[in-house]
C-alpha positions in Angstrom: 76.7 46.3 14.8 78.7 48.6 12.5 77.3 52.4 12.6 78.1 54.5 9.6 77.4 58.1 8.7 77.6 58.9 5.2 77.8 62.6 4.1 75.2 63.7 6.7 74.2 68.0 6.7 70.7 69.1 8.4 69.3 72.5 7.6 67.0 74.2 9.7 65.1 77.4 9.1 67.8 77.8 5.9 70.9 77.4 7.8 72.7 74.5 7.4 73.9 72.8 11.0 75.9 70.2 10.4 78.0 69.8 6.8 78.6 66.6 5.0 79.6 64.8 8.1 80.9 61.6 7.7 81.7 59.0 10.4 81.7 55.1 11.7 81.8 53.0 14.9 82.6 49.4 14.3 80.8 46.5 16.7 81.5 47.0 19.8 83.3 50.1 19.5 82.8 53.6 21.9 83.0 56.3 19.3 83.0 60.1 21.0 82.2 62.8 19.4 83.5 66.1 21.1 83.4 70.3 20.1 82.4 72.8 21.5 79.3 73.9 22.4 76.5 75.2 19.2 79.7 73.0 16.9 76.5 70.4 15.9 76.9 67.6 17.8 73.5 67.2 19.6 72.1 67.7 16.2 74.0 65.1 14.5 73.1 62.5 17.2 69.7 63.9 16.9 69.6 62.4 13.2 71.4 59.2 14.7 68.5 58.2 16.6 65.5 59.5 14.2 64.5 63.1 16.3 65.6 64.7 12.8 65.3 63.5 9.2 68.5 65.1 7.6 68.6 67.3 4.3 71.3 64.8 2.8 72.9 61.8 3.6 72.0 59.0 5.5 73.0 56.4 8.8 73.2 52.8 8.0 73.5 49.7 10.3 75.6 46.8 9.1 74.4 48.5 5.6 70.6 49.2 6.8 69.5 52.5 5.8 68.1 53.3 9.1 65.8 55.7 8.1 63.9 53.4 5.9 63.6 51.0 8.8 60.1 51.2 10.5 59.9 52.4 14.0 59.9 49.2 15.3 62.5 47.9 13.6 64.5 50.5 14.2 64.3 50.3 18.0 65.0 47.0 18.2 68.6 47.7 16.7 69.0 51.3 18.1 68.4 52.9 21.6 68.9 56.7 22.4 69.6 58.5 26.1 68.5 62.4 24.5 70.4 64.9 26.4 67.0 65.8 28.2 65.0 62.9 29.5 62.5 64.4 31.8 58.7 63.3 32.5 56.2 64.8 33.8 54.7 61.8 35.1 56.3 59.8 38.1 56.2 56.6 36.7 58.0 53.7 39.1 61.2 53.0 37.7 59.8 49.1 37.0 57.7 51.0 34.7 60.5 53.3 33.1 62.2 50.0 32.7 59.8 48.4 31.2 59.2 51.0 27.8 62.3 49.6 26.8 60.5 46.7 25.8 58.0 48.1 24.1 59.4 47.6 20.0 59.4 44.2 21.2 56.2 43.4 22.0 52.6 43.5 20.0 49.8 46.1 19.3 48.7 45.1 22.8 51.1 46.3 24.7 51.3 43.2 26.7 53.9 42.0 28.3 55.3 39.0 29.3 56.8 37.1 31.1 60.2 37.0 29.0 60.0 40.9 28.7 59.5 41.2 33.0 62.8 39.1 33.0 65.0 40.9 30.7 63.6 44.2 32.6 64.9 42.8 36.2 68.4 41.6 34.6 68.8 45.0 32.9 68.2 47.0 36.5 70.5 44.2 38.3 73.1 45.0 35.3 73.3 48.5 36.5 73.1 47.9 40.1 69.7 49.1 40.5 67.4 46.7 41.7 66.4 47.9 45.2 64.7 51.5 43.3 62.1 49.0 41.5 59.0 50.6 43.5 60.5 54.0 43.2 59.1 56.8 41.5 61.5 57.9 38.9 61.2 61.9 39.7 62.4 61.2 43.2 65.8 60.1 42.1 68.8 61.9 42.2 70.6 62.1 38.7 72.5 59.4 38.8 70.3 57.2 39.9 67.9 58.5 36.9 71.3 57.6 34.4 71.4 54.3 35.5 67.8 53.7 35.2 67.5 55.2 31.9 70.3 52.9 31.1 68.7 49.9 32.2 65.8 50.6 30.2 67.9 50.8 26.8 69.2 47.5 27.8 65.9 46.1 27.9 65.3 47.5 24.9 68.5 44.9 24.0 69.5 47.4 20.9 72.9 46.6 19.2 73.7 50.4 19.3 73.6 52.9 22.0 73.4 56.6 21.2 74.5 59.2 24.5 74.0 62.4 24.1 75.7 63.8 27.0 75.3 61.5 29.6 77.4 62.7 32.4 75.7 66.1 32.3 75.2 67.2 35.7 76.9 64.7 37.6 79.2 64.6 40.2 82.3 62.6 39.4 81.8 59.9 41.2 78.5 59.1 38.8 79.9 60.4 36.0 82.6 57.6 35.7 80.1 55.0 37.1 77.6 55.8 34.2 80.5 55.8 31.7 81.7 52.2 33.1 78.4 51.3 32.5 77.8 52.2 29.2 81.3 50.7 28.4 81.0 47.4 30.2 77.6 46.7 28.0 79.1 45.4 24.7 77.5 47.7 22.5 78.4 49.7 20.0 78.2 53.2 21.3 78.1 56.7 19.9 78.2 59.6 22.4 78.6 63.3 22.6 80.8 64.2 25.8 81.6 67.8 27.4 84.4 66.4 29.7 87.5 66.0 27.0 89.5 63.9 29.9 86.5 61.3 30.6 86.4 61.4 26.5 90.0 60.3 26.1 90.0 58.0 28.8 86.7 56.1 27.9 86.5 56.2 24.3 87.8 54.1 21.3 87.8 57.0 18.5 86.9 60.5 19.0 85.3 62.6 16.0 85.9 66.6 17.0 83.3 68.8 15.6 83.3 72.4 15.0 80.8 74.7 12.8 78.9 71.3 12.1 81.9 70.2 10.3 84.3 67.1 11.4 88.2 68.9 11.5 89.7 65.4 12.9 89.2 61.8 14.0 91.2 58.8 15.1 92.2 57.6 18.8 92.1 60.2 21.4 95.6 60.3 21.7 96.2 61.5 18.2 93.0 63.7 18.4 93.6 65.8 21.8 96.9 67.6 20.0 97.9 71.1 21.7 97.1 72.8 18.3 94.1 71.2 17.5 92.5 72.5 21.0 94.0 75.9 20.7 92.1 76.3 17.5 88.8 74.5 18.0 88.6 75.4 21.6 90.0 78.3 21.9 92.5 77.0 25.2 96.2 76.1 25.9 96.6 72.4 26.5 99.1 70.5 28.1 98.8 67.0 28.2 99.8 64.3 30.3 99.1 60.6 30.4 96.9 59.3 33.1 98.8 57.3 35.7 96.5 54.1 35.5 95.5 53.7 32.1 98.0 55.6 30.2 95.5 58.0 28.0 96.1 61.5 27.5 94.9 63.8 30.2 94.6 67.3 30.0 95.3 70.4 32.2 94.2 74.0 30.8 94.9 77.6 30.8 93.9 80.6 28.9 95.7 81.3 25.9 98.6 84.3 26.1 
């Protein structure tokens, strides 16, 4: 499913957050979006996945204003991972699981047999099966990645929208969740700290600053020298990764 973002700017409290930003990701497709942080990213993603109505603009799905979609509807084509997805509550992780199937299923609640198998495919999917009976605030973070993963893929959206998914952990998770999320087929919009993991995992990269977009295209056309000195503020000095061949960086301060 084809994501586009047509001259998208969200004002809060009279200032304006995000500027007549425009963007797609075509099926299939891992679109990043990178900047530093305050630049509007979590905000734009925000409006991605329905948190924010924006002032102008609009997102379409293969054409689909998704805004004028009903709430149903409009889960069963997009899931979100919010930067912050904490409960109170300790549900198991079955039951975390099985919310994702919720836009699928009547007023009832109900579900079914179907919606119990496409719950224990998504958790074997993500390598998660033996934390079923678990309770979800007992898990270590990535462990809580992977399960929140498995319950957008029982969701079964056509688009996935991250929002920093690799925050807080170690690297070792941080490329598992990222082989995870590229491995499921979907088309995929994420906001990512980590410019290396962006390069090497991504498709296109939008860099935002000031809630404006100041470039797009593959990463290795994106992560110039210049363009980090003046949206980040570093010197870069890139280098290509041994394995797959896309640009890595090393920093220092700039003289």
């Amino acid at each position: 499913m084809r994501v586009d973002v047509e001259g998208l700017s969200v004002e809060i409290a009279g200032a304006r957050l995000v500027e007549d930003i425009g963007l797609q990701a075509g099926s299939g497709q891992v679109v990043g979006l990178v900047g530093p942080n305050g630049s509007g990213k979590s905000t734009l993603l925000r409006c991605v996945y329905r948190a924010l109505r924006p002032a102008a603009g609009r997102v379409l799905l293969d054409g689909d204003d998704l805004h004028a979609l009903g709430a149903r509807e409009g889960a069963r084509r997009l899931a979100a991972l919010p930067q912050e997805s904490s409960s109170e509550f300790d549900f198991t992780v079955a039951e975390v699981v099985a919310m994702g199937r919720l836009p699928h299923q009547g007023t009832a609640g109900r579900a079914t047999a179907a919606d119990t198998d496409v719950c224990a495919a998504a958790l074997e999917r993500v390598g998660a099966v033996h934390l079923a009976g678990r309770g979800f605030l007992t898990l270590s973070g990535g462990e809580k990645q992977r399960v929140l993963i498995a319950r957008a893929l029982a969701q079964q959206p056509q688009v996935l929208v991250l929002d920093e998914p690799t925050n807080h952990l170690d690297i070792a998770q941080q490329l598992e969740v990222l082989a995870l999320v590229r491995g499921s087929g979907l088309t995929v919009l994420a906001a990512l700290h980590d410019l290396n993991l962006a390069a090497t995992h991504c498709d296109e990269l939008y860099v935002i600053a000031a809630g404006r977009i100041v470039a797009s295209g593959p990463p290795h056309a994106v992560l110039t020298a210049g363009l980090l000195a003046e949206v980040f503020g570093v010197r870069a000095h890139r280098v290509p990764h041994p394995v797959s061949g896309a640009p890595q960086l090393l920093f220092d301060r700039l003289p």
